[in-house]
C-alpha positions in Angstrom: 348.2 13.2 -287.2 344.6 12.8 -286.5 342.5 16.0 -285.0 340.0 15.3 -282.4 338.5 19.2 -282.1 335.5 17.7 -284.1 335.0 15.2 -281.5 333.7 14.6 -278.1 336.0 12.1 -276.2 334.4 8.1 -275.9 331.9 7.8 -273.2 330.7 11.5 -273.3 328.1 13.6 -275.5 326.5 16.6 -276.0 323.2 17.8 -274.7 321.2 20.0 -276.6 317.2 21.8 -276.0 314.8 19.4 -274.9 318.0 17.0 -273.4 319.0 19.9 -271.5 315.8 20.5 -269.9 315.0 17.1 -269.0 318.0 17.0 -267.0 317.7 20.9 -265.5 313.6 19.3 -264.5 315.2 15.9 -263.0 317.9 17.7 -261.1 315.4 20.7 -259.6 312.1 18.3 -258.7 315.2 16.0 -256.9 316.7 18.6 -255.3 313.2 20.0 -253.7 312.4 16.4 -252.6 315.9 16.0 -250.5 315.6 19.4 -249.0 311.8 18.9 -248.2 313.0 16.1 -245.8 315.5 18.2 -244.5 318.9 17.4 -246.1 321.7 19.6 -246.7 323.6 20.6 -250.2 327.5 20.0 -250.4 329.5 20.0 -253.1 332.9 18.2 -253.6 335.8 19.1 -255.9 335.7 16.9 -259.2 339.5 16.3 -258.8 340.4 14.6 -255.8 343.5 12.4 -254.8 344.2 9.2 -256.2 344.3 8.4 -252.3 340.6 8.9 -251.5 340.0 6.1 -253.7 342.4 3.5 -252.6 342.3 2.2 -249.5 341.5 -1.0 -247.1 337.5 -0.3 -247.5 337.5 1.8 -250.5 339.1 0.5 -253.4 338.1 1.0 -257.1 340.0 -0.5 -259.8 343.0 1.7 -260.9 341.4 1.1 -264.9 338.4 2.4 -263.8 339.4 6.2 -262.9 340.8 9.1 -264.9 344.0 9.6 -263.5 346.4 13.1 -264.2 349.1 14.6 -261.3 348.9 18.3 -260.0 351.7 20.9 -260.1 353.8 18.8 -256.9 353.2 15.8 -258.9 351.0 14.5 -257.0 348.2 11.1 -258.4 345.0 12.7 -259.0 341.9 11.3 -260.8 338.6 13.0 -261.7 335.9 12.2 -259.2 334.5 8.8 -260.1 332.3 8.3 -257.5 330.2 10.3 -254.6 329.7 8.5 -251.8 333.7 8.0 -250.7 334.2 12.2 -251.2 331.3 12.8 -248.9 332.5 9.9 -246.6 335.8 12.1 -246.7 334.3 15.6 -246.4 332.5 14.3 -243.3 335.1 12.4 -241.5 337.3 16.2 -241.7 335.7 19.2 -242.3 332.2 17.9 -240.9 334.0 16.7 -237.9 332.8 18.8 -235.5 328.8 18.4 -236.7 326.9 16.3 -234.3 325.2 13.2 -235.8 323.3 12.5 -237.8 324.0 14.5 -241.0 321.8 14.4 -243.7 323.6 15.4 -247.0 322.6 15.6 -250.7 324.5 16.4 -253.5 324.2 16.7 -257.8 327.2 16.9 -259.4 329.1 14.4 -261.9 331.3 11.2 -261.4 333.8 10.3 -264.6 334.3 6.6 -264.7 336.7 4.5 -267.7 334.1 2.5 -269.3 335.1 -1.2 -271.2 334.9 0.4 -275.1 331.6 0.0 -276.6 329.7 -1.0 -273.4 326.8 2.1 -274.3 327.7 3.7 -270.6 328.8 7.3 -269.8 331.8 8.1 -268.9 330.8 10.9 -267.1 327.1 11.6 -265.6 325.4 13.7 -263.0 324.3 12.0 -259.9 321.6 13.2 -257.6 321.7 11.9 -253.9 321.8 11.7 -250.5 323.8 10.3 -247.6 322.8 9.4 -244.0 325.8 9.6 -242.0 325.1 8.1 -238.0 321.5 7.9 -236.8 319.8 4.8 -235.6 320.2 2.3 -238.5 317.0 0.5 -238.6 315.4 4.3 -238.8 318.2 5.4 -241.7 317.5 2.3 -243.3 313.6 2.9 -243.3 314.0 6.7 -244.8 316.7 5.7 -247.0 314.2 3.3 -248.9 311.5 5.6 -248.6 313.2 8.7 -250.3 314.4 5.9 -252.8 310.8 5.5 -253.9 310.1 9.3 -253.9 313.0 9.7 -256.4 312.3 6.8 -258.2 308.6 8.3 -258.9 310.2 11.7 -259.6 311.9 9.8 -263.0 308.9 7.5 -263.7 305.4 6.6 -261.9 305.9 3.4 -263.2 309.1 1.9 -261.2 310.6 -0.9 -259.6 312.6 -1.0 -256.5 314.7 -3.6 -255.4 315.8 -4.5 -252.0 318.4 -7.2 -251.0 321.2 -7.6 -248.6 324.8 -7.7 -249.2 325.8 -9.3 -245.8 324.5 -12.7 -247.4 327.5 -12.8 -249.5 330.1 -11.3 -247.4 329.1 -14.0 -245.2 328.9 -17.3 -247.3 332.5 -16.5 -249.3 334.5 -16.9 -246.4 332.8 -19.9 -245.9 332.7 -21.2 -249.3 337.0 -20.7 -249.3 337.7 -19.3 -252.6 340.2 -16.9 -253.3 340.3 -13.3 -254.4 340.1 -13.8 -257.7 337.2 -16.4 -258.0 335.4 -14.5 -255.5 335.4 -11.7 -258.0 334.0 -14.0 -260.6 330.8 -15.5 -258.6 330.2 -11.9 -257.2 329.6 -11.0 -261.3 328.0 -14.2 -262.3 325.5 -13.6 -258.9 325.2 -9.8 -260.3 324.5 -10.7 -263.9 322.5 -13.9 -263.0 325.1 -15.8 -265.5 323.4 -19.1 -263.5 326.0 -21.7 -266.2 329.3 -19.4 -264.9 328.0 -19.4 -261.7 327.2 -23.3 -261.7 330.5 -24.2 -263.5 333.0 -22.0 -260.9 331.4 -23.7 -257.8 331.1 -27.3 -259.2 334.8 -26.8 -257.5 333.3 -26.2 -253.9 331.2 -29.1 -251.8 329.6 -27.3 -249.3 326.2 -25.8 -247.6 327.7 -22.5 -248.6 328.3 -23.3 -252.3 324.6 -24.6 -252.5 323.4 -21.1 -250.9 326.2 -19.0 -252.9 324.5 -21.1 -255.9 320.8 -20.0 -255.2 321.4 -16.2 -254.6 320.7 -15.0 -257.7 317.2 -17.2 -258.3 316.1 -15.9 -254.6 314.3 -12.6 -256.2 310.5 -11.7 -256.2 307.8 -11.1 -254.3 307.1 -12.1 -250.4 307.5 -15.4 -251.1 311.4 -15.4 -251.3 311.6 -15.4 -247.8 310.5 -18.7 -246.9 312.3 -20.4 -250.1 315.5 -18.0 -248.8 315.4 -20.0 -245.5 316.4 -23.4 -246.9 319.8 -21.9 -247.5 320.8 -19.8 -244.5 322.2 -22.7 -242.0 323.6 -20.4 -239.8 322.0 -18.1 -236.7 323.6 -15.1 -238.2 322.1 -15.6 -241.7 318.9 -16.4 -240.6 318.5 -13.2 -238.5 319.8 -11.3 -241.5 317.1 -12.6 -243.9 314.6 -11.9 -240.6 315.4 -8.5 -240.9 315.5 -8.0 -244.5 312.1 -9.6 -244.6 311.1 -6.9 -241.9 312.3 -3.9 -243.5 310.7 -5.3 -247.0 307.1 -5.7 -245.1 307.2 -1.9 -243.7 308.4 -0.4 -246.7 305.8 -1.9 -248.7 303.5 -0.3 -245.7 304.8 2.9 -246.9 305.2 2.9 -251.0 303.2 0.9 -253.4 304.1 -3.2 -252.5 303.7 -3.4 -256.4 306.6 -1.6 -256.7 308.7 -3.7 -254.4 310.6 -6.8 -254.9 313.1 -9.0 -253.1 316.6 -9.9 -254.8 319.1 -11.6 -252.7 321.3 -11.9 -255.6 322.2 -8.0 -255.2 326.1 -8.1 -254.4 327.4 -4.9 -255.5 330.8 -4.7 -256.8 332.4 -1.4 -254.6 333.0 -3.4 -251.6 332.5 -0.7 -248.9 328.9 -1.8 -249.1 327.6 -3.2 -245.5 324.4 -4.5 -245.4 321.2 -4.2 -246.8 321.7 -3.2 -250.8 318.7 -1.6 -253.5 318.8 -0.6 -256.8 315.7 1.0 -258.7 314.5 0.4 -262.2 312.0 2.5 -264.8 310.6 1.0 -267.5 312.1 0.7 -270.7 315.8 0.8 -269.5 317.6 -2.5 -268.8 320.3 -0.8 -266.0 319.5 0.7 -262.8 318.4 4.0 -262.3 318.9 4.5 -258.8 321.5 2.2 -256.6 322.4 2.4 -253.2 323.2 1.0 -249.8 324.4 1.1 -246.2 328.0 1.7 -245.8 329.1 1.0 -241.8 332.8 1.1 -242.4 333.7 3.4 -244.9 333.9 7.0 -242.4 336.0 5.2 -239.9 338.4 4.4 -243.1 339.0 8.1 -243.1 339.2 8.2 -239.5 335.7 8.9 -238.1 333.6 6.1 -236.8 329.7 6.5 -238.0 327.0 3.6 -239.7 325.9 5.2 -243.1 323.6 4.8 -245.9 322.8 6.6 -248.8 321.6 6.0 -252.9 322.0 8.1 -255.9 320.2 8.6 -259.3 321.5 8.7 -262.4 320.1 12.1 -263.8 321.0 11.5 -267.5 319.3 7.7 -267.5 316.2 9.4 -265.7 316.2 12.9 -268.2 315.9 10.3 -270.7 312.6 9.1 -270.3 311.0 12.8 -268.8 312.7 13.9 -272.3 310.7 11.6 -274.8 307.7 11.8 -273.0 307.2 14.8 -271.1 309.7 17.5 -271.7 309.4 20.0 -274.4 311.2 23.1 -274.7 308.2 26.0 -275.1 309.1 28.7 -278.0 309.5 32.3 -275.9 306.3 34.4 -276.0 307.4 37.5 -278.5 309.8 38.2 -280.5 311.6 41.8 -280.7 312.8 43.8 -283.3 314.7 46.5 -283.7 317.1 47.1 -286.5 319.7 49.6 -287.6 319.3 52.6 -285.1 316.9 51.0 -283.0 319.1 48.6 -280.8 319.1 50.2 -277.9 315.3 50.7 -277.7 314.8 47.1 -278.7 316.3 45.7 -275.1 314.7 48.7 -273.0 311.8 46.9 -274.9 312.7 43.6 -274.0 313.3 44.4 -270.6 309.9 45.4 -270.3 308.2 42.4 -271.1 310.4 40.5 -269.4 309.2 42.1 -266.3 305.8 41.7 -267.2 306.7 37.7 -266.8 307.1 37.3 -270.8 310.0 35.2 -272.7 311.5 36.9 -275.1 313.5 36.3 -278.3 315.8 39.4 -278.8 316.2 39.7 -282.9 319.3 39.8 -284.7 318.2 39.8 -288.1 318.8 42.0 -290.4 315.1 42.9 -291.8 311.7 42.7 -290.7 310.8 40.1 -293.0 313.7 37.2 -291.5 312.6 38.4 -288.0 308.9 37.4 -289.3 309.7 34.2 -290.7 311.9 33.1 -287.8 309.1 33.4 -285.8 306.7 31.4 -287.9 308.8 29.0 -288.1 309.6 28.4 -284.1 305.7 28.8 -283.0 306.5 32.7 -281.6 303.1 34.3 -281.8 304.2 37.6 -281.5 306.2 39.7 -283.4 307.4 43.3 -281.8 309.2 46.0 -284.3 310.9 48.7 -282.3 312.0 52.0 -283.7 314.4 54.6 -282.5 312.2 56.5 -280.8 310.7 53.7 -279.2 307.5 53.3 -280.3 306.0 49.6 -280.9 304.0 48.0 -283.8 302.5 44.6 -282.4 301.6 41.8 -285.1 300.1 38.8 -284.6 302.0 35.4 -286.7 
């Protein structure tokens, strides 16, 4: 029988030093940003009922989640995803809070991978949700603080802003069923323009023309007036008016470099509403940052409120801050003490600790390893304590 205590289990890793930092740096200059614009910390519990997960608005693949059963027997699975927890949380014990709340949260979502794919199983997530408010407003602040975090990861970003109303709209025009709806949503996603071509060479209609130009509608300003060749309906149209609105003052606000149009954005959890975004940093082909406005989801759990709300993928991010900023600093002395002189060691450590020093308590056995330990992890300082507490200082 084969042991797996060796192992860690597909889709997950260890993170060591420099990793571990990069990710402590991401989460902290995130968290300041949410809470500087006022936002609120909640937490949810990582195991959550099957039930949260599965219902009219809110339904994720059963293949998709880690799934166990409590002590009643009950369906559980490990949290894979944010958003529907917090929707949850404040639809009950938030019930009572007037709106709007304005919610952040960093904690981890565990999601069954296809094998081989290169994705986490389980990563942190860093975010925020806008639950009520005026949507236009929400929408506006929901972009914004998407930037902000976006430049927390990387100055040198990309944003992208879409809408996924155009294609909850043109399906039920277009008439294709469940399962070849799934298909053009991915082929749309992935910008697969033969699949998408070949699967609605079975449709004759405005709408199959439109579905078909989705994913080439993506740039710059410009996509706007190309877009409106393919909305032929009053309700489209004022869609793409004011997606083309929302792009204009956004790029009044953050860098219009850093903002681009993708009408192709159909985002495969379907509680998704309306207007859609996803950000990018350079020198890592997924997103970084995805997110969108959610008007049905709360009232699925029995409270009626528009939402919106994005979240960052804090290992993808830590990456980056890792290989080019983050390094762990060696601690400012080392201390040693030796056979009789333990106790006197930490009193001495204590000390320079509160003098705002880091300190390396030794455990070796001599003088001469503490030395070389040092030398060879950039400490500067060496600190041999005796009993009676007196200190030699020497310089490495």
């Amino acid at each position: 029988m084969k042991r797996y205590d060796l192992l860690t289990p597909e889709g997950t890793r260890d993170l060591l030093f420099e990793e571990c930092a990069a990710k402590r740096a991401i989460t902290e200059k995130l968290t300041e940003l949410f809470k500087s614009y006022g936002y609120s910390e909640v937490m949810t519990p990582g195991l959550e009922f099957f039930d949260v997960f599965n219902g009219k608005v809110r339904y994720f693949p059963q293949e998709t989640m880690y799934k166990l059963v409590d002590g009643k027997n009950r369906l559980m699975v490990l949290r894979p995803d944010n958003t529907m927890p917090i929707a949850r949380l404040a639809a009950t014990r938030l019930s009572g809070e007037k709106l709007p709340l304005k919610l952040f949260y960093n904690q981890s979502v565990f999601m069954v991978n296809p094998k081989n794919s290169g994705r986490d199983d389980e990563f942190t997530q860093s975010g925020i949700e806008i639950i009520g408010g005026e949507s236009g407003a929400a929408d506006y602040e929901a972009l914004a603080l998407a930037a902000k975090a976006l430049a927390v990861c990387d100055e040198d970003y990309r944003l992208e802003i879409g809408d996924n109303g155009f294609f909850r709209e043109l399906i039920p025009q277009l008439g294709a069923k469940d399962e070849q709806e799934e298909s053009i949503r991915e082929f749309i996603e992935t910008k697969n323009y033969p699949a998408l071509n070949e699967i609605l060479s079975d449709f004759d209609s405005g709408a199959a023309e439109s579905v078909r130009k989705l994913p080439a509608l993506f740039g710059g300003e410009e996509v706007f007036a190309e877009a409106e060749k393919y909305m032929f309906t009053d309700s489209l149209r004022a869609r793409l008016k004011a997606l083309k609105a929302l792009y204009e003052g956004i790029c009044g606000i953050c860098s219009a470099d850093r903002i681009r149009v993708d009408l192709g954005l159909v985002h495969k959890k379907n509680y998704y509403t309306g207007i859609l975004f996803r950000g990018y940093v350079e020198g890592y082909g997924r997103p970084v940052l995805s997110g969108g406005r959610y008007d049905k989801l709360l009232g699925d759990f029995g409270r009626e409120a528009a939402a919106i709300g994005f979240a960052v993928n804090v290992e993808a991010a830590a990456k980056f801050l890792y290989a080019r900023e983050v390094k762990t600093s060696s601690p400012d002395v080392l201390v040693h003490g030796g056979r009789g002189a333990e106790a006197a060691a930490l009193r001495h450590c204590e000390k320079l600790i509160s003098e705002g020093l880091r300190v390396y308590h030794s455990l070796f056995d001599s003088p001469k390893c503490a030395a070389e330990y040092a030398k060879e992890n950039n400490i500067r300082r060496v600190d041999t304590v005796s009993a009676d507490g007196s200190v030699e200082s020497t310089e490495v």
